[in-house]
Phi, psi and omega in degrees: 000165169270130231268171166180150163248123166231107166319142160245101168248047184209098189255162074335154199200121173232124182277169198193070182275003187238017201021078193227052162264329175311288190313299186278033175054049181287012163267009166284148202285331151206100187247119175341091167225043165284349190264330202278174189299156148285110188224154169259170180211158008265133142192150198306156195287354193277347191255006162297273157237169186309345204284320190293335212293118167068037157285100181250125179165181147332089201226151175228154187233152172185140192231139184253181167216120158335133169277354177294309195282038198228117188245100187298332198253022157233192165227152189236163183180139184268138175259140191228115183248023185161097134245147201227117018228288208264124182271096187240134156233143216241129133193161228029037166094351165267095190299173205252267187182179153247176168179144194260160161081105186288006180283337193237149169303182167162142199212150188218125185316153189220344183328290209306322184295300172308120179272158189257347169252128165095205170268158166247166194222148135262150169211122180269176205212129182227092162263136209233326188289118178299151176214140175322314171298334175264211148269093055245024165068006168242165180304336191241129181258145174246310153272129215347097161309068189291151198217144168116220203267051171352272154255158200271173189247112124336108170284142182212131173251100161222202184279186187286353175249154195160126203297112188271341188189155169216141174242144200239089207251153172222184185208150148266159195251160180300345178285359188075353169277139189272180167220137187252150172223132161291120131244110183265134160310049184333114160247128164279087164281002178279217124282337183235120216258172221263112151227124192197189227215113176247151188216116193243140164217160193245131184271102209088018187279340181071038168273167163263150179288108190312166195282131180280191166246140122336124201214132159228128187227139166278197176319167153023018149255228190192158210180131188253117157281126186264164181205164183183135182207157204236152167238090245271316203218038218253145168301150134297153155284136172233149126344292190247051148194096192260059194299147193241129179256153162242107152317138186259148110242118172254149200239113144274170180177129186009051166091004211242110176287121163256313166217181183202140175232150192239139157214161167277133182268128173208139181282111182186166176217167197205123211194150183268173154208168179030234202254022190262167158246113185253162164247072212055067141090350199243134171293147189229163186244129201256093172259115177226170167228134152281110201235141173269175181279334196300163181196102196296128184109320163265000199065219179268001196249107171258199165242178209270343167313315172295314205284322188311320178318321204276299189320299178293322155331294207270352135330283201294332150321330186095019164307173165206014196224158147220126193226128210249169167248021153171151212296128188253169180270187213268022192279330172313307159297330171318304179260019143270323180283355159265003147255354158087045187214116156299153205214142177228103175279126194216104164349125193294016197260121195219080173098019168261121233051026218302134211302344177257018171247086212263109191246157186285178174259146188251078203268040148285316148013273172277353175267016198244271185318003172262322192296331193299311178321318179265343182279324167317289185310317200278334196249003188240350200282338130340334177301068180326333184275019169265097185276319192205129181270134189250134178262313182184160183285068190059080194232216193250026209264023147272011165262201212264324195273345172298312181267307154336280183341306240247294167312315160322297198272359179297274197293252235315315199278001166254352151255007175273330200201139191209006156248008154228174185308113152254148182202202167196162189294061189277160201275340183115355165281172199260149167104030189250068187301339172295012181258332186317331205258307178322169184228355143185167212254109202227145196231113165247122179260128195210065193269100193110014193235285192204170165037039118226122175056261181221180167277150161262119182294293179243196191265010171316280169001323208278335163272355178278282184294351165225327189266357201271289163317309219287295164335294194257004159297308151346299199296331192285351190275318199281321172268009190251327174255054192278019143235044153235170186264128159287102197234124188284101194294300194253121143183130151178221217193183172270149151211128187234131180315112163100337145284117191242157166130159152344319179285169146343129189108315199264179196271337177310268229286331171276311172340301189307298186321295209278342198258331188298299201287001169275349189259348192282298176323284155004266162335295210264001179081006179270182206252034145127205192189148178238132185281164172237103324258142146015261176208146183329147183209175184269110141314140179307157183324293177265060171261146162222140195272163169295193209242114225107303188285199193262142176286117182258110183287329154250108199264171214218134186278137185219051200256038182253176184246331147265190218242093166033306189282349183094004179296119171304113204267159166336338185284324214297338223259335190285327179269354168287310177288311179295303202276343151321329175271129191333000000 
């Protein structure tokens, strides 16, 4: 049969700052929700009205679904591909399940539930105030808890049998012929168990038509089919030619189609040697940016047309990178990997245990950051523009429980994907023994900004204070790891659209900043640097910046080289010109 997706965007909305809706059942279907708001979704409660803005607590949603759409003899499941932060659901009154953390889907059968006469209502229950114990696991979150309906929500239909997912990694042989390897993902939603037939093929590839697999699944479980195929002559994934191969697998059963899943692909490899980053064998140099999701007037739920607009902006800058603090959704990567711009995917754990902070330790902390960890790889991990998995941001991972912490999630991410760089994020301080395991050392710096030494007031200032430190901290980071690549993760300044001059602050002075400390980068030989930031972004409310920045009574990060809204600030016109050069 044909799989089909039907969105749900027409919601009710109720705030709940005192949490009393669970005790008095407002998920039940009928319980009074003619007083909540009309909101379409996906997009965050904070852009309903202004009263929301930077609202962290407790909000409930219901939705109805048609007894039309309810298919007894399939299976159905509600998707959820972002909602922020902890997710409890309901429908006709009937829980569900939960689930924490707006970075990943999650979904739940709804067959046994759905009625086929009158209406069905879902209704989730959503808190957003962050806690410790969660992800991103430090007391201070620094960017915005946008709360409520992200991405969109789905009703999703196939048969009771069905490709629940297929991952998919490949490699070249010394001969230059590739191997695509496959694991599709069976799922048995019946009662009764399963024999039938998988048939995988690569589409244009000018194969012959494989052989089907053989598939026996039991009841209500789920069984992984392996495939493998060799491609005698295959494009690369390039930079500037970012070819996309589509996997097919289609589900038989006596000669009968029940499903079929498609995903995109691309052949390239990424990999180190001494202290290089090769890229199908060729050194690569890393111009990257850090970028939030966000978008002013959308939050992160943007529409696809923008992040494509962003994306191809910071190309044509001459960026060749993006490196995120935690999993976006997937149109992003969709459209990197159809442009040719590499992404550094990274586990949501940020400030935790953070090295100028000595907070106890949680250890659910990581094993909430292991689930994240396998869910990020199984749902992003197709992606060719995806080079290198990040464990976590300027976390505590020079201590003791800190570098365990690291190891643990270093080997996992090497048995999940044994085909790209893994690492984590550090302030650049000493003891982070767990880079042992890693495959590059990435450091953020910020000298003459905070947390290091003193400030540069104007830009006279910047070879004593900044690129001067700046150099030979690097150089020392580099000499201490000589046969890994040193890659500066973290650097830039403030800069705000419409201020010129020398001092702080103006867009002259990060421009300057950004040109000093890349020539630093240079100097030292390392294998390249991701600006801080992008763009402009929204701090969380009860955020306080370090010492040098600025106190924002809303507070507001103004460290991009555009402007929230996308305006070009002086740095863009500056890394543009840096990064265009041999």
């Amino acid at each position: 049969m044909q799989r089909t997706a039907i969105e749900l965007p027409e919601w009710q909305f109720q705030i709940d700052q005192n949490d009393r809706g669970e005790r008095q059942e407002w998920f039940q279907q009928a319980y009074d929700k003619s007083g909540w708001m009309s909101v379409q979704a996906p997009g965050p409660w904070d852009f309903y009205q202004e009263a929301f803005w930077g609202y962290e607590g407790v909000g409930w949603y219901a939705a109805e679904i048609s007894g039309e759409l309810a298919e007894p003899h399939s299976l159905q499941w509600i998707v959820f591909n972002s909602v922020s932060g902890h997710a409890r659901v309901w429908l006709n009154g009937i829980y569900l399940g939960e689930h924490l953390g707006p970075y990943l889907p999650f979904e739940f059968v709804v067959s046994p539930y759905l009625r086929t006469d009158g209406s069905n209502q879902i209704v989730i229950k959503v808190d957003n105030v962050h806690r410790e114990e969660w992800l991103p696991g430090g007391r201070v979150v620094e960017w915005i808890q946008y709360g409520g309906i992200l991405q969109k929500v789905a009703l999703e239909t196939t048969s009771t049998v069905y490709v629940a997912s297929l991952g998919i990694r490949t490699s070249l042989t010394e001969t230059g012929a590739a191997l695509v390897h496959c694991n599709a993902e069976v799922m048995n939603g019946s009662n009764d168990a399963f024999e039938g037939e998988l048939t995988i093929q690569i589409k244009g590839a000018g194969l012959d038509s494989n052989q089907p697999v053989h598939v026996n699944c039991l009841p209500n479980k789920a069984v992984i089919v392996s495939w493998e195929c060799g491609l005698a002559d295959p494009q690369l994934w390039e930079l500037h030619s970012p070819h996309l191969y589509s996997l097919q697998a289609m589900l038989s059963a006596d000669g009968t189609s029940l499903d079929e899943l498609e995903a995109r692909f691309g052949i390239r490899t990424v990999e180190t040697a001494g202290n290089t980053i090769l890229l199908n064998g060729k050194p690569l140099i890393i111009k990257g940016v850090n970028r939030y999701n966000e978008y002013a007037g959308y939050g992160p739920s943007v529409p696809e047309e923008l992040i494509r607009e962003d994306l191809l902006k910071i190309k044509a800058m001459g960026a060749n990178l993006v490196r995120v603090h935690y999993p976006q959704a997937p149109v992003h990567l969709d459209i990197m990997d159809e442009i040719g711009l590499l992404y550094m995917a990274e586990i949501p754990l940020n400030w935790w245990l953070s090295e100028w902070d000595d907070r106890p330790y949680i250890p659910e902390v990581i094993d909430k950051a292991q689930a994240a960890l396998d869910e990020m790889v199984k749902r992003d991990g197709n992606h060719p523009c995806i080079i290198a998995w990040s464990m976590c941001n300027e976390s505590g991972t020079n201590r003791e429980v800190g570098i365990a912490a690291m190891r643990r999630l270093i080997r996992r991410t090497r048995e999940l994907d044994a085909t790209r760089l893994v690492t984590f994020a550090t302030t650049g301080s000493g003891g982070h023994h767990a880079f042992e395991e890693a495959d590059l050392v990435c450091v953020n710096l910020y000298y003459g900004v905070f947390f290091h030494r003193r400030l540069a007031f104007d830009i006279s200032e910047f070879d004593e204070v900044v690129r001067i430190p700046t150099e030979e901290h690097l150089r020392e980071t580099a000499s201490q790891y000589p046969d890994k690549p040193v890659l500066m993760s973290e650097f830039g300044t403030h800069g705000i659209l419409g201020l010129r001059g020398n001092e702080r602050f103006s867009e002259t002075y990060q421009a300057a900043y950004l040109e000093s400390v890349w020539r630093a980068i240079g100097n030292a030989g390392i294998q390249g640097g991701i600006v801080w930031s992008w763009a402009d972004y929204y701090h969380r409310r009860d955020f306080y910046d370090s010492d040098g920045g600025l106190k924002w009574s809303a507070p507001y990060g103004p460290f991009g080289v555009v402007t929230i809204d996308r305006k070009e600030k002086e740095g863009y016109r500056t890394l543009s010109r840096l990064f265009h050069e041999e």
